[in-house]
C-alpha positions as CSV (number, residue, x, y, z in Angstrom):
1,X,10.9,-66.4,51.3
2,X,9.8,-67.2,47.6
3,X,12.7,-69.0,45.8
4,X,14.6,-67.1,43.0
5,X,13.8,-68.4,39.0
6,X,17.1,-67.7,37.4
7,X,14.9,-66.3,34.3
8,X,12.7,-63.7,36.3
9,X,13.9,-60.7,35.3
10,X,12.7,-59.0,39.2
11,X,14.4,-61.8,40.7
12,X,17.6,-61.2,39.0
13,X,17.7,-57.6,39.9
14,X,16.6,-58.3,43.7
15,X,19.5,-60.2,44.2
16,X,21.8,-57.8,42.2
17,X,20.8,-55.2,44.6
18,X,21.4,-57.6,48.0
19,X,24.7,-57.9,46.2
20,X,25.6,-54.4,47.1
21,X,23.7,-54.1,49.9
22,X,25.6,-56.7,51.7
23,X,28.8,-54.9,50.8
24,X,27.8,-51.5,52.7
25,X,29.7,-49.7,55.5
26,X,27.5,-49.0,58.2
27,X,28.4,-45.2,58.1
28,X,29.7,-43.2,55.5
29,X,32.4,-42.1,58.5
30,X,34.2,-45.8,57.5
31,X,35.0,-44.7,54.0
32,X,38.8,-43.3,55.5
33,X,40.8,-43.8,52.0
34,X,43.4,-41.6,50.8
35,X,42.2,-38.3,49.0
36,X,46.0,-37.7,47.0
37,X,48.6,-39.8,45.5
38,X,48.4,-43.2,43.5
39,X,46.5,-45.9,44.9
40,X,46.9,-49.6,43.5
41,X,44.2,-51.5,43.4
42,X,44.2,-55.6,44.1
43,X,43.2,-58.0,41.7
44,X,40.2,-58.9,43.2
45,X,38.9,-55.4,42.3
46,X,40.6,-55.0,38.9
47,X,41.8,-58.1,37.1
48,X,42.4,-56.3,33.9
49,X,43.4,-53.0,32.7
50,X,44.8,-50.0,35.2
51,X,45.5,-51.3,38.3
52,X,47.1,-47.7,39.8
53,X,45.0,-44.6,39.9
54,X,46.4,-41.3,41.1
55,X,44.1,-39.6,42.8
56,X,45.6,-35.9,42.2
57,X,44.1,-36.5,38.5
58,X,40.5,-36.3,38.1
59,X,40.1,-39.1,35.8
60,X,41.5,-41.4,37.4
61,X,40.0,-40.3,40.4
62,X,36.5,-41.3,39.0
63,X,37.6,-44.5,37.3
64,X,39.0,-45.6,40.8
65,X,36.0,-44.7,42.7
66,X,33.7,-46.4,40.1
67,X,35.5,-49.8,40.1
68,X,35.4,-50.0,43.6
69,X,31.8,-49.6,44.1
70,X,31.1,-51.7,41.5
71,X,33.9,-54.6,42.5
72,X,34.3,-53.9,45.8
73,X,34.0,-55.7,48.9
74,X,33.3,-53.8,52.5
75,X,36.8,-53.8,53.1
76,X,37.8,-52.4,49.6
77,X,35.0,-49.4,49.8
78,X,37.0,-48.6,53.3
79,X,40.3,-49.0,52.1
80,X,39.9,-47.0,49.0
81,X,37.1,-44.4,49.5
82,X,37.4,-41.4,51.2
83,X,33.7,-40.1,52.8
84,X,34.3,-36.7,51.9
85,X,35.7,-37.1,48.5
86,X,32.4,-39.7,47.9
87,X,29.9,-36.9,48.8
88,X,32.1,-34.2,46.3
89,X,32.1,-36.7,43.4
90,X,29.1,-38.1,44.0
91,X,27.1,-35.6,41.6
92,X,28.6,-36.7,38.4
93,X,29.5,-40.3,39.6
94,X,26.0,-41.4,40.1
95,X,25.8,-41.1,36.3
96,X,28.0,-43.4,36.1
97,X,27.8,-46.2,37.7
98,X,24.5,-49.2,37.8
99,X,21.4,-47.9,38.3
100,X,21.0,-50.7,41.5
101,X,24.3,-49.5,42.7
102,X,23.4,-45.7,42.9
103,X,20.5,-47.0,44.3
104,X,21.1,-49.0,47.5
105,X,24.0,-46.3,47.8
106,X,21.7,-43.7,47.9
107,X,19.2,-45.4,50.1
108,X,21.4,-46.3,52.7
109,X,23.0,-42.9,52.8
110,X,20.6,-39.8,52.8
111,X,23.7,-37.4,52.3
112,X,24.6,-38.4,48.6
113,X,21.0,-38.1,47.3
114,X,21.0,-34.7,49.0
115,X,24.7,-34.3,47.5
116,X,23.1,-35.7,44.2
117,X,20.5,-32.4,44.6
118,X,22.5,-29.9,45.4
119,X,25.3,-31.0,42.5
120,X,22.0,-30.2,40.2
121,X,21.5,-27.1,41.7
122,X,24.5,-26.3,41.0
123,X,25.1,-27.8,37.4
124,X,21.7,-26.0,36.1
125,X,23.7,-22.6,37.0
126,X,26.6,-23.1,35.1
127,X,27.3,-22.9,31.5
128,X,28.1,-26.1,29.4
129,X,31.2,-27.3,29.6
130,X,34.0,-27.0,26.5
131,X,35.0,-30.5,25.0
132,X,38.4,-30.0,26.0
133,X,40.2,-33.0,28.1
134,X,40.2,-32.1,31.6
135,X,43.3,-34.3,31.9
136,X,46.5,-33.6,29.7
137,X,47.2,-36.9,27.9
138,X,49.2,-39.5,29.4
139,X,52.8,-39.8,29.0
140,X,54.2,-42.5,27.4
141,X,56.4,-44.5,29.9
């Protein structure tokens, strides 16, 4: 194997990729988190910022499921993902997260890309959205 220049930008996204790749269940069937209620998150995941997401609000539900596939390790993407609830978001969270992350994510697991399809499908038929929050604002604690 060629060694990696620091400055080559294929390089650099080679091992960014290996970086998530390394971090993959072997099935999606591994991904047994909760689906309701608030979930804290350690600081090796989130070091700043929310550290508790409740998963009954659809916002937070996204910003959790983002920061752990981005921060992650194997045992985090267990812990805190739920396989089903992965494959429902997984339409509108692709847009959201790294390109090399929805990759090897996708790659590895045929049923999101196909999730990713029918989610267009589906979006195509509808009619756009209001700007209206989808979450009432926060109350102040």
């Amino acid at each position: 194997m060629a060694a990696v220049s620091g400055t080559d930008p294929d390089s650099y996204a080679a091992l960014y990729r290996l970086r998530f790749t390394q971090r993959l269940p072997g099935e999606l069937t591994e991904l047994t988190g909760p689906v309701h209620g608030v979930v804290d998150l350690p600081l090796h995941v989130v070091w700043s910022g929310l550290r508790s997401f409740d998963l009954d609000r659809p916002r937070q539900r996204m910003s959790l499921y983002r920061t752990v596939l981005a921060e992650g390790q194997r045992e985090d993407l267990c812990r805190y993902l739920n396989h089903r609830l992965l494959l429902q978001l997984w339409p509108v969270l692709r847009s959201l997260i790294g390109r090399p992350v929805r990759e090897v994510w996708e790659e590895a697991f045929p049923p999101l890309r196909a999730a990713a399809a029918e989610g267009d499908k589906q979006s195509a038929l509808l009619p756009p959205e209001s700007s209206a929050a989808e979450d009432p604002p926060e109350q102040a604690t």
